[in-house]
C-alpha positions as CSV (number, residue, x, y, z in Angstrom):
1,X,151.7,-3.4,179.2
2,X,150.4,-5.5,176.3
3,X,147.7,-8.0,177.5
4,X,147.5,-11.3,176.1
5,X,144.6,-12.6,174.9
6,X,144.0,-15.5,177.2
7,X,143.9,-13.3,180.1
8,X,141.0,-11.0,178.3
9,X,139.0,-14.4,177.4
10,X,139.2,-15.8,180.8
11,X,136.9,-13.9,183.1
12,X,133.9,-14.8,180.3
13,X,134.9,-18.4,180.4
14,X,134.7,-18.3,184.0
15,X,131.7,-16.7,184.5
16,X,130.1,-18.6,181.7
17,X,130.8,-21.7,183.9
18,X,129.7,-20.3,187.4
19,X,126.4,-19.9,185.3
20,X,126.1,-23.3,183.4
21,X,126.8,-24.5,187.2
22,X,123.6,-22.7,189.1
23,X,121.5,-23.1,186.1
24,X,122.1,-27.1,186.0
25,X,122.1,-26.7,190.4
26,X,118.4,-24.7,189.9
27,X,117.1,-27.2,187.5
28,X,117.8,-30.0,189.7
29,X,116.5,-28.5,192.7
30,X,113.4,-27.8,190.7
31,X,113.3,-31.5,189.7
32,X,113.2,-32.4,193.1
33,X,116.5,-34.6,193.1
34,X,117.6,-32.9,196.5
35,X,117.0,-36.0,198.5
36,X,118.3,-38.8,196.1
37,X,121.0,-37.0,196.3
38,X,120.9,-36.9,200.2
39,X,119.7,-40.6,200.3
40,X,122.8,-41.8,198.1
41,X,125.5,-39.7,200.2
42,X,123.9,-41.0,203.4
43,X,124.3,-44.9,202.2
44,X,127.6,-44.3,200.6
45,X,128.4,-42.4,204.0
46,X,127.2,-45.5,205.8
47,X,129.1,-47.9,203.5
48,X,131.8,-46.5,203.9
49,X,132.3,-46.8,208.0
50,X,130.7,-50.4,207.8
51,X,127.4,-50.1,209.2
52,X,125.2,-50.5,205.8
């Protein structure tokens, strides 16, 4: 079975992604952006149900 080249190219792509992902994940953990991130779900959390 011939394999076509887009299913040869795609597992790279994929896992070239999953690793731009933790990389840009890691760096913002090191940043220490964990709890803006927290703070701004929990008011748009609030918002949302009416009690902020």
């Amino acid at each position: 079975m011939k394999k076509n080249k887009k299913t040869i190219h795609r597992p790279f792509f994929q896992m070239g992604i999953l690793a731009v992902a933790v990389a840009m994940i890691a760096y913002g953990t090191l940043r220490g952006e964990v709890m803006t991130v927290f703070h701004k779900a929990t008011n748009i959390c609030l918002e949302c149900i009416g009690l902020g």
